[in-house]
C-alpha positions as a Markdown table, in Angstrom:
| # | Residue | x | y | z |
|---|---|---|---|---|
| 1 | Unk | 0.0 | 0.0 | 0.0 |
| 2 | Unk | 2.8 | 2.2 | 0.7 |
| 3 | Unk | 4.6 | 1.3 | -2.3 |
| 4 | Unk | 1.3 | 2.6 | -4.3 |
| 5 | Unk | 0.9 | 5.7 | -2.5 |
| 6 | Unk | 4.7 | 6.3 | -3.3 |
| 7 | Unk | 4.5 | 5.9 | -7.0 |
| 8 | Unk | 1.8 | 7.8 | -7.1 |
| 9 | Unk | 3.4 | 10.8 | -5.4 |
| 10 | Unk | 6.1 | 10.6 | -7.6 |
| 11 | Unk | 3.8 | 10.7 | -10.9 |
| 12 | Unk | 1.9 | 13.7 | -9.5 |
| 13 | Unk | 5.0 | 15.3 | -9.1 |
| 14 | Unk | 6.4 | 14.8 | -12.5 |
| 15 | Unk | 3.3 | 15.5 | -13.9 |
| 16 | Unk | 3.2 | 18.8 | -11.9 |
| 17 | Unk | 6.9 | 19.4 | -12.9 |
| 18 | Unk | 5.8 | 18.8 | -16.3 |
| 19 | Unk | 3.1 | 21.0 | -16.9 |
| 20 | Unk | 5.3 | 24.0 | -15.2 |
| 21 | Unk | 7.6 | 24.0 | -17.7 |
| 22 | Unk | 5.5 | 24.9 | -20.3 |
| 23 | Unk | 4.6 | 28.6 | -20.4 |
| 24 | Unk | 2.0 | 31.0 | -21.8 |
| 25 | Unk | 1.9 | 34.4 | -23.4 |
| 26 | Unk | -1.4 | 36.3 | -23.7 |
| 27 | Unk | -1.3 | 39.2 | -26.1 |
| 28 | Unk | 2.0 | 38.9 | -28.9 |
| 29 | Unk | 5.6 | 36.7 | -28.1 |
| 30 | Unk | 7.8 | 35.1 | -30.5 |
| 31 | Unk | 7.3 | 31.4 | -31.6 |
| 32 | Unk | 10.7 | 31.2 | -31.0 |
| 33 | Unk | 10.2 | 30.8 | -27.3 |
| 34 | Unk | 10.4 | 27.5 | -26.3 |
| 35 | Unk | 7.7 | 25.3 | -24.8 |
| 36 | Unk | 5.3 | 28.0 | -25.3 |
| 37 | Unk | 1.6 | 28.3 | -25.7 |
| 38 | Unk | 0.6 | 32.0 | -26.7 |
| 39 | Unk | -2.6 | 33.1 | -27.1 |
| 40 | Unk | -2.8 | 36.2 | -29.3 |
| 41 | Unk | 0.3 | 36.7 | -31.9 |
| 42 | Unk | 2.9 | 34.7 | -32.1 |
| 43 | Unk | 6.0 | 36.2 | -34.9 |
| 44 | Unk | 9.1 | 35.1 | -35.7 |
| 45 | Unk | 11.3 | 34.7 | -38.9 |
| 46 | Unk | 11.7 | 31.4 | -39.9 |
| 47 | Unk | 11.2 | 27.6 | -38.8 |
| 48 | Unk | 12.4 | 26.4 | -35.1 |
| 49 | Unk | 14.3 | 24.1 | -35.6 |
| 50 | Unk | 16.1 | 26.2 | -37.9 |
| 51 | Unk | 17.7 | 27.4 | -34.8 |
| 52 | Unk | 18.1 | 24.1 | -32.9 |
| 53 | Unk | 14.8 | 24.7 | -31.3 |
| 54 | Unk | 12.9 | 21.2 | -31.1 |
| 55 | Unk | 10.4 | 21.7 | -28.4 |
| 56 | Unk | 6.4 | 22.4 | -28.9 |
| 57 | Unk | 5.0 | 26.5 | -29.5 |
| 58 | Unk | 1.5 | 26.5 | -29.7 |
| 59 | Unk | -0.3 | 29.3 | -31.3 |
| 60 | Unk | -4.0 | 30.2 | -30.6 |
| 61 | Unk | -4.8 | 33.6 | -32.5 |
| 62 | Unk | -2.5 | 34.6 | -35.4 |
| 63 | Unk | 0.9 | 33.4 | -36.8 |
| 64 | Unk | 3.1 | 35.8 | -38.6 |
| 65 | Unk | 6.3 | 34.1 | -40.0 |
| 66 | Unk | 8.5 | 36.9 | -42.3 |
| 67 | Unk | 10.0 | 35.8 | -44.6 |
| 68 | Unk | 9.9 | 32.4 | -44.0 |
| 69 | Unk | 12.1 | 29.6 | -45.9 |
| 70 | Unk | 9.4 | 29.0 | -48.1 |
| 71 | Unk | 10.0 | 31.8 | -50.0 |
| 72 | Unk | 13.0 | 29.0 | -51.5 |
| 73 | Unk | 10.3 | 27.0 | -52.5 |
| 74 | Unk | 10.4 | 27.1 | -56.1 |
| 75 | Unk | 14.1 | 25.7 | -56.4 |
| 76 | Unk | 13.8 | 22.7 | -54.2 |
| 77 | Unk | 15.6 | 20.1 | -56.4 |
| 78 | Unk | 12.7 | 17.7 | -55.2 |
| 79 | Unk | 9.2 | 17.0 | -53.5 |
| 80 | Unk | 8.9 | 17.9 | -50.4 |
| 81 | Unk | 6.4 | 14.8 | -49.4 |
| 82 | Unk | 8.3 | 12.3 | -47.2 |
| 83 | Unk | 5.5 | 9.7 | -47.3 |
| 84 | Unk | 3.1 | 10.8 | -44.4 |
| 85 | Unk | 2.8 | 13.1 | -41.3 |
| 86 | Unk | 5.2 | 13.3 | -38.9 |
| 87 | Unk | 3.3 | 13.3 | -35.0 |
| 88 | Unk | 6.5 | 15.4 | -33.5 |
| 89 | Unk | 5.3 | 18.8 | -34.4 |
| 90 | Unk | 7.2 | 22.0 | -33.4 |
| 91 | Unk | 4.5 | 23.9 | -33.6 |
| 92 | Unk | 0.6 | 23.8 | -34.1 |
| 93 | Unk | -1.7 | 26.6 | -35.0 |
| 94 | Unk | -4.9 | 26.8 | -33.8 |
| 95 | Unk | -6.1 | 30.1 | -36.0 |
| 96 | Unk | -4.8 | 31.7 | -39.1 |
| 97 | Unk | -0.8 | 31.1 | -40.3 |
| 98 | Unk | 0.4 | 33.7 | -42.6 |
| 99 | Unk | 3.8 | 33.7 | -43.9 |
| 100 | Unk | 5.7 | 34.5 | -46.9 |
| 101 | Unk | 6.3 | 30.5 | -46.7 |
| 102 | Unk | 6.1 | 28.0 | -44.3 |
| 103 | Unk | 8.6 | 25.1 | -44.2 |
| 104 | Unk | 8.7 | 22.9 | -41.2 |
| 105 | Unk | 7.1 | 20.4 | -38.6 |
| 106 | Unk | 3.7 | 22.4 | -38.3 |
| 107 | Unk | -0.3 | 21.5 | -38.2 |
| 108 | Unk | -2.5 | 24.1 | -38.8 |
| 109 | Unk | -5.7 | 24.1 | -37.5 |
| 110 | Unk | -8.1 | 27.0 | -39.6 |
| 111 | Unk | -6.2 | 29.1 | -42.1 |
| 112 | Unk | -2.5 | 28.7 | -43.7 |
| 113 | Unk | -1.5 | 31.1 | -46.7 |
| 114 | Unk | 2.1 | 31.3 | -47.8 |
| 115 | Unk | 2.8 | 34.0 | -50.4 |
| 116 | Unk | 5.1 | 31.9 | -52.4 |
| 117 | Unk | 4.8 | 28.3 | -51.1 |
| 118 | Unk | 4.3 | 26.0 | -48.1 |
| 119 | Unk | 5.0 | 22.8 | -47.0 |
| 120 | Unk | 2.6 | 21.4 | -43.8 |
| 121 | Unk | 2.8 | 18.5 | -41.9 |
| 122 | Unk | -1.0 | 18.5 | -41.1 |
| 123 | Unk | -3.4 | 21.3 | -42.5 |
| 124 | Unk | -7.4 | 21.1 | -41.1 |
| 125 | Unk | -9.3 | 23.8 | -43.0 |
| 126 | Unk | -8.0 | 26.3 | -45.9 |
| 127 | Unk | -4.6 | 26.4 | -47.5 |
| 128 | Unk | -3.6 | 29.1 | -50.1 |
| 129 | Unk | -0.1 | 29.0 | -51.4 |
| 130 | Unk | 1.0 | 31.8 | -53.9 |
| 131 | Unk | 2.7 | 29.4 | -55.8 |
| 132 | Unk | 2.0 | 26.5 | -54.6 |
| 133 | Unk | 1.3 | 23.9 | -51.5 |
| 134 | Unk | 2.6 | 20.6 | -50.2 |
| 135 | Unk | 1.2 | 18.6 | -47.4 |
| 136 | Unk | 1.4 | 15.4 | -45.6 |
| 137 | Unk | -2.4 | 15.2 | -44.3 |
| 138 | Unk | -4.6 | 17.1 | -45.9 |
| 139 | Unk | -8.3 | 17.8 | -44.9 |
| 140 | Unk | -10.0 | 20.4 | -46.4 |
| 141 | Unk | -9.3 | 22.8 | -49.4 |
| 142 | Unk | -6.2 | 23.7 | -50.9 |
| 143 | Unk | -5.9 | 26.6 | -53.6 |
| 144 | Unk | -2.9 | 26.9 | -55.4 |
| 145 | Unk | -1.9 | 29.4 | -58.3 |
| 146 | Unk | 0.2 | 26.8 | -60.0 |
| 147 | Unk | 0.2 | 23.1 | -57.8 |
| 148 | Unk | -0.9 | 21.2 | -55.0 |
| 149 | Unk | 0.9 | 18.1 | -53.7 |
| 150 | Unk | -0.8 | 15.7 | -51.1 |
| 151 | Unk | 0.0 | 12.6 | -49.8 |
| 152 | Unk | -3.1 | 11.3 | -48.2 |
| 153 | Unk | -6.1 | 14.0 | -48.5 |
| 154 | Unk | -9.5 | 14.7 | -48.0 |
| 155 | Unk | -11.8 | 17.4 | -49.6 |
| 156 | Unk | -11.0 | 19.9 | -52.3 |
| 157 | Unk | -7.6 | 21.0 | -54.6 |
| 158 | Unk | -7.9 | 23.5 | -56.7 |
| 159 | Unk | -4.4 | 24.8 | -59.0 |
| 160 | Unk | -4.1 | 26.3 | -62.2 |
| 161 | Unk | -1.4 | 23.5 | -63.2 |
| 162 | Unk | -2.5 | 20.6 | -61.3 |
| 163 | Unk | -2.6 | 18.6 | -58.4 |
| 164 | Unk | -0.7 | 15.2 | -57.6 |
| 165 | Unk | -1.7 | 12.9 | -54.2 |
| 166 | Unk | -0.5 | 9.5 | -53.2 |
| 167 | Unk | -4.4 | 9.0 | -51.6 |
| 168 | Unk | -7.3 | 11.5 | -52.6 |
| 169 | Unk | -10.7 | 11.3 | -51.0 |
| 170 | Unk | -12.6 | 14.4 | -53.1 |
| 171 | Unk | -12.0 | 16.6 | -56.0 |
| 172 | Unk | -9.2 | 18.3 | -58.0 |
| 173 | Unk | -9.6 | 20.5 | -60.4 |
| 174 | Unk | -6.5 | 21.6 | -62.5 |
| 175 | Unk | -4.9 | 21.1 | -65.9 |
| 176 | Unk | -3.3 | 18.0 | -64.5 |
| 177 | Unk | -4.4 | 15.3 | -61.9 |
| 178 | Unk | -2.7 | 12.9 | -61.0 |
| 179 | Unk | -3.4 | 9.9 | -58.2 |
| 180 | Unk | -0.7 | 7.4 | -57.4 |
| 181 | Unk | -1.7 | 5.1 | -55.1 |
| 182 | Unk | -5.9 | 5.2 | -54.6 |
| 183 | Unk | -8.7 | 7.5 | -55.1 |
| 184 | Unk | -12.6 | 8.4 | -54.4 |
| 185 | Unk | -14.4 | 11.2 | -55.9 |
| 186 | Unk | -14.1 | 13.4 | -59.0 |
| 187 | Unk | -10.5 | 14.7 | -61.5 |
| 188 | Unk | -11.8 | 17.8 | -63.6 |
| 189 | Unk | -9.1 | 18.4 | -65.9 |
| 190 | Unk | -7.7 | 18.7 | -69.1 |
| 191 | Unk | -5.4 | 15.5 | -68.4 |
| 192 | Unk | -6.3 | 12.9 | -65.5 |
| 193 | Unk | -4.6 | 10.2 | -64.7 |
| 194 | Unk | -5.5 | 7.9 | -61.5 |
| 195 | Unk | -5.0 | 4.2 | -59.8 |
| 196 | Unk | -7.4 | 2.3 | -58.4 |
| 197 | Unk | -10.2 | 4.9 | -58.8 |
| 198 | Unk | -13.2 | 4.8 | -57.9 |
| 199 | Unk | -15.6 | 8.3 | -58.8 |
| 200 | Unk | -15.7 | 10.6 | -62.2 |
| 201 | Unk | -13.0 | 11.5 | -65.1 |
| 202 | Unk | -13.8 | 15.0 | -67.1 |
| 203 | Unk | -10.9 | 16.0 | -69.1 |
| 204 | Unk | -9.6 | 15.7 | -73.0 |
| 205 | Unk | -8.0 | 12.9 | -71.6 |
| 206 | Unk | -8.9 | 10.1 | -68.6 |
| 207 | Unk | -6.0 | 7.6 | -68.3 |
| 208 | Unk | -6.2 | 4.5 | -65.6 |
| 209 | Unk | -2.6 | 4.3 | -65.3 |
| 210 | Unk | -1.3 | 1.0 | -64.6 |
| 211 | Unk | -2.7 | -2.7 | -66.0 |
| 212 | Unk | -3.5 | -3.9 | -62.5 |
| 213 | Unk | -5.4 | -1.1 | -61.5 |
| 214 | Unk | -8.9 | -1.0 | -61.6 |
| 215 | Unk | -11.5 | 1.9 | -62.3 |
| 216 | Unk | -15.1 | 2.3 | -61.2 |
| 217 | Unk | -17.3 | 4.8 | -62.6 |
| 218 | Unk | -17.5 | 7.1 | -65.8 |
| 219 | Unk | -14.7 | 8.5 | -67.8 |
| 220 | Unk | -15.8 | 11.5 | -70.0 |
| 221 | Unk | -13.5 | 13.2 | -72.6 |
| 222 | Unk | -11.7 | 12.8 | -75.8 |
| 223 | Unk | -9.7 | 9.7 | -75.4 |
| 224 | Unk | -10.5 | 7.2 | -72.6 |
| 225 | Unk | -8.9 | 4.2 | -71.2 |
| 226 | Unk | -9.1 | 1.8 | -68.2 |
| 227 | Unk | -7.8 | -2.2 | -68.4 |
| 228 | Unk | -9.9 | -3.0 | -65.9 |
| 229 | Unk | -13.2 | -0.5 | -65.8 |
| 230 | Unk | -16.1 | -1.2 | -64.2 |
| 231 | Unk | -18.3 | 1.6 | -65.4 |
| 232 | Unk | -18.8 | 4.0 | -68.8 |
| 233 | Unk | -16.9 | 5.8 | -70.8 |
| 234 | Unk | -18.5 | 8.3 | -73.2 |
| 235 | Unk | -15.9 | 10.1 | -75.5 |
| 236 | Unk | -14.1 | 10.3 | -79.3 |
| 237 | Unk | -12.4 | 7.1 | -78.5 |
| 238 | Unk | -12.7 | 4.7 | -75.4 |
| 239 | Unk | -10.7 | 1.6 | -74.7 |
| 240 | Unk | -11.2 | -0.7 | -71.3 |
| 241 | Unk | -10.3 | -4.2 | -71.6 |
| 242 | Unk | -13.0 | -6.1 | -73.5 |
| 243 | Unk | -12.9 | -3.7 | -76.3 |
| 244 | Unk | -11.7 | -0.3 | -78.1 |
| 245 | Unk | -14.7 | 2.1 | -79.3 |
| 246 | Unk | -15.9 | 5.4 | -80.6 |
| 247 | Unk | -18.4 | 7.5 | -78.9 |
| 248 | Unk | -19.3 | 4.7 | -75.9 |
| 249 | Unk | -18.1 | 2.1 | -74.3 |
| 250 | Unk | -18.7 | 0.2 | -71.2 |
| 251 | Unk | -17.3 | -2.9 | -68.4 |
| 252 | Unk | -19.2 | -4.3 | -65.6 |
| 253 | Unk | -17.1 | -8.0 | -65.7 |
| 254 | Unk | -14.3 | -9.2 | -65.7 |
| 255 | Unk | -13.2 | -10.1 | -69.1 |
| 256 | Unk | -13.2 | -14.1 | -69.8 |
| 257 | Unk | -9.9 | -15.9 | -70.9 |
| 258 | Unk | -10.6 | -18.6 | -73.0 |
| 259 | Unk | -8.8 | -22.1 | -72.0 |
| 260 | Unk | -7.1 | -23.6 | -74.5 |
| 261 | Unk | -7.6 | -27.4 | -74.9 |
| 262 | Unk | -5.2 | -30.1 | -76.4 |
């Protein structure tokens, strides 16, 4: 019994310990302050752990961030996508997050626009990148001038180029769409491509990219084409894997391999 009551002191006092070290600003502070909650503005110049800062700022108002490293966003030899979320954040923000780009470990909770471009670990709500935005976990709507990159979203992306995910749950609407891995919902473009797709193709042309992948639903647009549809396709020229023709063409089996005998 005494044991118990001992451990449990001991947790009570860490936890104590614990929550002291956090500390909270009401009105405007830096972001740059570590283990910080501030309620109000937070401001600062550039990512945390640009500065060897690797503890949690939370931010529960308005985020400035000027000018941010995502103003180097448009020579970034590669994608930014690293193949998910990463859970150890730096900093969350529970509000609007303006910068002229944000680059880092961050969630945003509301708002996010980056005057060139950002890249977000998790964005709930609306994110508006001059240029363009890239984020891990998406749910929401994303409006880009020229692209949006995603790796597993839900809701709406809207650029003026086009818009790639690994996983889509919703629409994109852009010149180009483009959905690696799986998708649900509808590609409104002039060229859409997709895997394992399940929803609606509008474009010049719908394109189910791989032989093993399969397509549910309609394709509408010039040229059409899905090995294994199980749907409609209304265009100049459609080709699933039963057949190839003009104007309309359809799948809703499997198509039969004939055995051959001896």
């Amino acid at each position: 019994m005494k044991n118990r009551i001992l451990i449990t002191l001991v947790l009570l006092i860490s936890l104590a310990s614990f929550s002291q070290q956090r500390k909270k600003h009401i009105g405007a502070w830096t972001y740059h302050s570590k283990n910080t909650d501030i309620v109000g503005l937070s401001v600062g110049l550039a990512p945390k752990d640009l500065l060897g800062d690797t503890t949690l700022t939370r931010t529960y108002g308005l985020k400035l961030e000027a000018p941010g490293l995502g103003i180097l966003y448009p020579i970034a030899p590669k994608s930014y996508l690293s193949g998910g979320a990463n859970d150890d954040l730096l900093e969350k923000v529970y509000g609007i997050n303006l910068s002229g780009g944000s680059l880092g470990e961050i969630a945003v909770h509301g708002i996010s626009g980056a005057f060139i471009g950002q890249y977000l670990q998790k964005m709930n709500g609306i994110a508006i990148g001059g240029i363009a935005n890239s984020i891990e976990e998406q749910n929401g709507i994303s409006i880009a001038l020229l692209g949006n990159e995603v790796y597993h979203g839900f809701g709406a992306s809207i650029a003026l180029s086009g818009n790639v995910a690994h996983s889509y749950l919703g629409i994109q609407i852009g010149a180009f769409n483009d959905i690696e891995r799986y998708g649900r919902g509808v590609q409104f473009g002039v060229f859409n491509t997709s895997n394992n797709y399940k929803g609606i193709q509008v474009g010049l042309s719908n394109h189910s990219t791989t032989t093993h992948s399969k397509y549910e639903g309609i394709q509408i647009g010039i040229l059409n084409k899905a090995d294994k549809l199980r749907g409609i396709q209304i265009g100049l020229w459609n080709k699933n894997e039963r057949r190839s023709l003009p104007f309309i063409n359809w799948q809703f089996s499997k198509k039969k391999v004939k055995s051959k005998t001896s």
